[in-house]
N, C-alpha and C positions, 0 to 999 in steps of 0.2 A: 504494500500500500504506500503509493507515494501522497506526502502532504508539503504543501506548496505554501509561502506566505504570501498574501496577495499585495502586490506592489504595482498594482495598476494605476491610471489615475479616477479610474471611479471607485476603486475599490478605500476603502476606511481605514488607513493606515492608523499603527498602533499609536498612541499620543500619553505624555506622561502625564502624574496629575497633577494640578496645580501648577506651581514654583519650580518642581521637581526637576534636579539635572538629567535628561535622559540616561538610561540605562544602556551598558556599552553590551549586558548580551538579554534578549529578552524571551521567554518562553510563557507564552500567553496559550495554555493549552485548553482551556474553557472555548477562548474564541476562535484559536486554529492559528493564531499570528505569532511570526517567529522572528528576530532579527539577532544577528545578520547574514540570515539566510532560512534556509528551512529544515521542517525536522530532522530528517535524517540526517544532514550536514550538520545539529550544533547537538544532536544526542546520540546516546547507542545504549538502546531497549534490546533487551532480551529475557525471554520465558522459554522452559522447555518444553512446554504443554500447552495445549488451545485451554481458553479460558473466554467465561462470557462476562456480557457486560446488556446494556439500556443504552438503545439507539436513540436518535433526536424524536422518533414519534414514538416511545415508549414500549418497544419492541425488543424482549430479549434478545440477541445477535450472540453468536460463536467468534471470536478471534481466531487466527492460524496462530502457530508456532511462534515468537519472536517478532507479535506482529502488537503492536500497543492498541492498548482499549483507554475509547475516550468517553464517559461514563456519564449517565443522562440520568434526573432523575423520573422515576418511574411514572409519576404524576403527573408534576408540573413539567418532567422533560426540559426544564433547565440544563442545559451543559454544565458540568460538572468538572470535567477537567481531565486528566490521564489520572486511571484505576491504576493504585499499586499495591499490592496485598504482598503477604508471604502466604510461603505453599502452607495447602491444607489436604485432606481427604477424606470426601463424603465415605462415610463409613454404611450407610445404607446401599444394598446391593442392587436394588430395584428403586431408582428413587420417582420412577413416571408412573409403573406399574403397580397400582396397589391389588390387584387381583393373584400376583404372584403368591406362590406358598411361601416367603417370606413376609409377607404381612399376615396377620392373625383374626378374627373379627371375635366379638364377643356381645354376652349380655348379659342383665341381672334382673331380677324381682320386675318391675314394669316393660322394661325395656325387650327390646328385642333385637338381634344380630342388623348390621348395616348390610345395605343391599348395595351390591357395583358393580358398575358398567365402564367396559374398557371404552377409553376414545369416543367419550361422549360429550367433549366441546375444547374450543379452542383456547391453545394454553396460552401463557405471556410470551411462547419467542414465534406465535403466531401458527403451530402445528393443532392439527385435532389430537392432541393426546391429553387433554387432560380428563380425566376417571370421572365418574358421578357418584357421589356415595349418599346413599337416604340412612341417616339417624333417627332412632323413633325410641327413647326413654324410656315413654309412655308417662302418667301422669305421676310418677312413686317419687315424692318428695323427700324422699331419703339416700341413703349415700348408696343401701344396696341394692336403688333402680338407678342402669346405666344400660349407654351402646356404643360401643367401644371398635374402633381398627387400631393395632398397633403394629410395629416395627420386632421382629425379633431382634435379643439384645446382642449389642456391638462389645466388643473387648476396647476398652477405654485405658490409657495409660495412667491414669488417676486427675484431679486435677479438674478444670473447669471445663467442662461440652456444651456445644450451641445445638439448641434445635429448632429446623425452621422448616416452612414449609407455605405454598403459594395457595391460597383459596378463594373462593367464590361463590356467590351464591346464582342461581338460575332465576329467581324473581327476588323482592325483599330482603329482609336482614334476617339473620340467624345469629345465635349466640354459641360457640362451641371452644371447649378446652382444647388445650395445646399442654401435655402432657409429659412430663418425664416417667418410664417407664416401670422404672425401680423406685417410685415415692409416692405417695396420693398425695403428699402438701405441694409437690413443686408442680404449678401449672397454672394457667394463663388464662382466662376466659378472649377469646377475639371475637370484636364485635365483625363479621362479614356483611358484605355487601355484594352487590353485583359487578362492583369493580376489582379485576383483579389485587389482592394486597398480600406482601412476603409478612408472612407471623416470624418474630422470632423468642428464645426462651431459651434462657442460660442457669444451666443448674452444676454442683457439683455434687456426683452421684457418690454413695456411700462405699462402695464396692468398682469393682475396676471394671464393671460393663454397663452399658444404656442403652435404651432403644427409646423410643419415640411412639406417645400415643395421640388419638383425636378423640375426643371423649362426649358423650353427654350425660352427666350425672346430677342427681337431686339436689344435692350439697352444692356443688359450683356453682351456681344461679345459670348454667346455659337452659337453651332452648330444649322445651319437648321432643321436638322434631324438628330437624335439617335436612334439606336437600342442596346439597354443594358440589364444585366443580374440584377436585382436588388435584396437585400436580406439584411436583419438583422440590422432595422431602428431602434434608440434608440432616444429618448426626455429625458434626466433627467437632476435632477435640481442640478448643481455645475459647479466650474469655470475649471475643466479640465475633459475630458472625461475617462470614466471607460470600466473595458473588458466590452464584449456586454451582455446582458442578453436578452434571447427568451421571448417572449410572447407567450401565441395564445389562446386569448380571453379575457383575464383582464389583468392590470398593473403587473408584478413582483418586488419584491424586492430582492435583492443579499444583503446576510447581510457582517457584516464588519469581515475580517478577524482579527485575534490577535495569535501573536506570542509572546511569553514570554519563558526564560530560566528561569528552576528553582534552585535556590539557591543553592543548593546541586552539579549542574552541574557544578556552578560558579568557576574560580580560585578567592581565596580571599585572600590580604593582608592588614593590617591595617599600613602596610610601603608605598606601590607604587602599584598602578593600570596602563593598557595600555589599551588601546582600538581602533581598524582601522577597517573602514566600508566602502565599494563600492558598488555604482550599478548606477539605474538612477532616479531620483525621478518627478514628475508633481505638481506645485505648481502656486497658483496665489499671485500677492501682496493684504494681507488683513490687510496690515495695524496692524500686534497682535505681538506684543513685546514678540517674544522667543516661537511663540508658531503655528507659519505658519507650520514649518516643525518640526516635534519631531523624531529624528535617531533615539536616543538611549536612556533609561530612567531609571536607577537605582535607585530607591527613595523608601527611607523607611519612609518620610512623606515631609512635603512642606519643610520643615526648615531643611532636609538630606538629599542627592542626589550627584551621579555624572551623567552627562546629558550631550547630543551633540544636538543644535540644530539650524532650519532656521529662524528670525528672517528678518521679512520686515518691522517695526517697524517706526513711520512717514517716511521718505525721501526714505528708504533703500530698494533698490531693493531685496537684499537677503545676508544676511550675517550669517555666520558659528560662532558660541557661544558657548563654552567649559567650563563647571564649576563646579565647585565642594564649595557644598554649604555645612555646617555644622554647628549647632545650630541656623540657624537660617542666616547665613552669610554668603554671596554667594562672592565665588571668581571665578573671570571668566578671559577667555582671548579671542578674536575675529579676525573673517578675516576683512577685508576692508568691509566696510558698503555696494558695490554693487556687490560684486566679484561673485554673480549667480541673475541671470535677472531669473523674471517667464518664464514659460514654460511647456512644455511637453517633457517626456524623458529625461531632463537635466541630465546626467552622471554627479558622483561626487566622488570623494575619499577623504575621512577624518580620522582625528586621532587624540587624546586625551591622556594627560600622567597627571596624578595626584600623588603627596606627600603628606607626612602631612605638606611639606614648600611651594609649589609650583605647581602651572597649565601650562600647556599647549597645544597650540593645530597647528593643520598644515590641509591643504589640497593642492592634488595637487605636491606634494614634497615640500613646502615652507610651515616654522614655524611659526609663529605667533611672539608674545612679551610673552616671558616667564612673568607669573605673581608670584611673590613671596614675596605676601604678606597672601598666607597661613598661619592656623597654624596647620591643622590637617586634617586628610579624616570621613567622617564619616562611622560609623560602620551599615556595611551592610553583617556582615557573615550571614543571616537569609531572607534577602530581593530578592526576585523574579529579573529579570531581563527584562523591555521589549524593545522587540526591533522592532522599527518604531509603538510604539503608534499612530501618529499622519504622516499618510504618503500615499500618492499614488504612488505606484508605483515597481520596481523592485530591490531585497537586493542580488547584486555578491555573497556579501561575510561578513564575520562579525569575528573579531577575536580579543582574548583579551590576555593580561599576567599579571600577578600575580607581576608585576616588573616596574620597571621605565627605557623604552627602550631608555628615554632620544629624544634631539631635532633632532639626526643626525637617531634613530630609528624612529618617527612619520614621517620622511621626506621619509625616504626609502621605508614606510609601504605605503605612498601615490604617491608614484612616477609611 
C-alpha cells in the first residue's frame, strides 16, 4: 500500500498551530499528511501477521503482513491514526462459529437452552457470518433460572484476560451478560442495540484457565428473552483489550506491530531537540517505574536516550516522564504523579524540549518544571528512532524539530 502526502495546490497542506515554529519532520497519520515526504520514505512498519483494524465507513478490514493499519472509530468513524498494539492471541478456537462443539449451551429452572443459526446476518467486516442466538430465561427471578452459551475453558498463564465479543440485536434492545466462565461475580450486563457494538470485560481468573460466557440470568437484571446477532469472540491474556483477531479452528496469534524512524529520516541537532505526540493510548497500572507506557524512545544504549514516557510506579496512577539521559545521567522532568488514571482509549497530547542545559516537558497545553540541571544531549546523529515501543493503542500524530521550541512552543504543540 502506497501513501502519498498530498502536495498539490488544491490539496490542504499541513499548517502549524498558532505561533508555532514549523516542525522539521511531520507524521500527521489521522489525516494521511507527511513531511518531508511520504510514509514509507520517513517510516519503517513492520508486523509478522495480518491484523484488523475500522475503515473510514466503519467496516472491519484485514491488513496484509507488514502492511500499517490506520484505525477509524467504529461509530463516529473519526480517523484515529496508525493502530499499534503488541502481539496477543485469541485463545478461543472458533471465534465466528458459535455452533461448533467448542461452544457449550445450557439452562436452569425457567430458562431454557439458546437456539442458533449459522450465518444468519451480516457481521462488522461486512460478511454474512454472524450466528443468531434466541435467549429465553423465562420468567425465574432467581439466580437458578438462566440461558447460557459459553466458550470451553482456555489454559491462561495466570494474570489478567480480556473478554470480548461483537453483538446485536435484530429489532430493539436487549439486556444480556458478558461473563467470565470460572466466576458468577465477574460479569457485565451490555445494554445491545441494533447497532453493531464490541463488549468488552476484564477479569483475573482464580485458576490458570477461562472461557467466556453470554448469559441471561435472574440475579443480573438482563432481559427475559434475546434475540441477537452474535460474532467475533476473543479470550486473550492482558489487562486491556486488543483489535479482534479471527479464529476458525485453533488459537491465532497477531504479532506485535513496530514502528521505528530511521536515522537518516531524523532532524538532528546536538544544540536542541523538540518532540509532540497525540493520539489515544490503553494502559493498566502495573506498578513499572517508567516503563507502563513507552511514547517515544530514542536510545542509542541505556546510559543515552531522549524518551517520553507513562510511568505508574508505587502510588501513581499514570504520570508523563520526559528525559534526556546522557552518560549515564538521567535528567528528567514530570507531570503530577496521577494526571492519567488507567484505561482504555485515554487520549493524550505530549511534548518534550531538550538542550544540552535543560529539559522539559508539557501535556495538554501546561508545562511542566523546567529542569536545568542538564549538561548536554546525547549524541544520536546514527541512532534509529522508535516510536511507541511499549504501547496499545492509536499515534494522531508525531512530530519533531531540530530546535528548542521553548515552554510557550510545547504548550501550543499540546493545546
Amino acid at each position: 500500500m502506497k501513501l502519498v502526502a498530498d502536495m498539490s495546490l488544491c490539496g490542504r497542506p499541513w499548517r502549524p498551530r498558532r505561533g508555532i515554529t514549523p516542525a522539521a519532520l511531520v507524521l500527521d497519520f489521522a489525516a494521511g499528511r507527511y513531511a518531508p515526504g511520504a510514509f514509507p520514505d520517513l517510516v519503517s512498519f513492520t508486523r509478522a501477521s495480518t491484523a484488523t483494524y475500522i475503515d473510514s465507513t466503519g467496516t472491519m478490514q484485514t491488513a496484509a503482513i507488514d502492511e500499517p493499519r490506520f484505525d477509524h472509530d467504529p461509530v463516529t468513524h473519526e480517523a484515529l491514526g496508525l493502530l499499534v498494539e503488541e502481539s496477543r492471541t485469541n485463545l478461543i478456537p472458533h471465534s465466528e462459529d458459535f455452533t461448533d462443539a467448542s461452544w457449550g449451551v445450557g439452562s436452569s429452572g425457567t430458562g431454557a437452552n439458546p437456539i442458533l443459526t449459522s450465518n444468519a446476518g451480516v457481521a462488522p467486516d461486512g460478511t454474512t457470518t454472524a450466528d443468531q442466538i434466541i435467549f429465553d430465561k423465562g420468567v425465574g427471578a432467581a439466580g437458578d433460572s438462566y440461558s447460557v452459551i459459553g466458550s470451553n475453558l482456555a489454559s491462561t498463564p495466570g494474570g489478567a484476560v480480556e473478554k470480548s465479543v461483537w453483538l446485536s440485536t435484530i429489532s430493539g434492545t436487549a439486556q444480556v451478560a458478558l461473563k467470565s466462565l470460572t466466576s458468577t461475580s465477574e460479569y457485565m450486563v451490555c445494554n445491545v442495540t441494533t447497532e453493531w457494538q464490541r463488549f468488552t470485560l476484564n477479569t483475573v481468573p482464580a485458576s490458570g484457565s477461562d472461557g467466556l460466557q453470554l448469559i441471561l440470568r435472574g440475579t443480573y437484571g438482563t432481559s427475559d428473552s434475546a434475540t441477537l446477532l452474535v460474532w467475533g469472540a476473543q479470550l486473550e491474556v492482558g489487562s486491556t483489550p486488543s483489535s479482534y483477531i479471527p479464529t476458525n479452528g485453533s488459537t491465532v496469534t497477531r504479532a506485535a506491530d513496530s514502528v521505528t524512524i530511521p536515522a537518516a529520516k531524523l532532524p538532528y541537532s546536538a544544540v536542541a531537540m523538540s518532540i509532540a505526540m497525540e493520539g489515544r493510548m490503553s494502559y493498566a497500572d502495573n506498578s513499572l517505574s517508567f516503563s507502563t507506557v513507552v511514547l517515544s524512545e530514542w536510545q542509542k544504549d541505556t546510559g543515552n536516550e531522549l524518551t517520553a514516557r507513562i510511568s505508574t510506579y508505587g502510588s501513581a496512577t499514570g504520570y508523563l516522564q520526559v528525559f534526556n539521559r546522557v552518560g549515564g545521567t538521567a535528567y528528567a522532568t514530570a507531570s503530577s504523579d496521577n494526571y492519567f488514571s488507567p484505561g482504555v482509549d485515554i487520549s493524550f497530547s505530549i511534548a518534550g524540549r531538550f538542550t544540552a542545559n535543560a529539559v522539559n516537558g508539557a501535556v495538554d497545553g501546561a508545562a511542566f518544571t523546567e529542569n536545568t540541571s542538564a549538561t548536554a544531549l546525547p549524541d544520536l546523529t546514527s541512532v534509529d528512532l522508535k516510536l511507541a515501543p511499549t504501547f496499545m493503542g492509536t499515534i494522531k500524530s508525531f512530530r519533531m524539530w531540530a530546535t528548542d521550541i521553548g515552554d510557550t512552543g510545547i504548550e501550543e504543540a499540546t493545546s
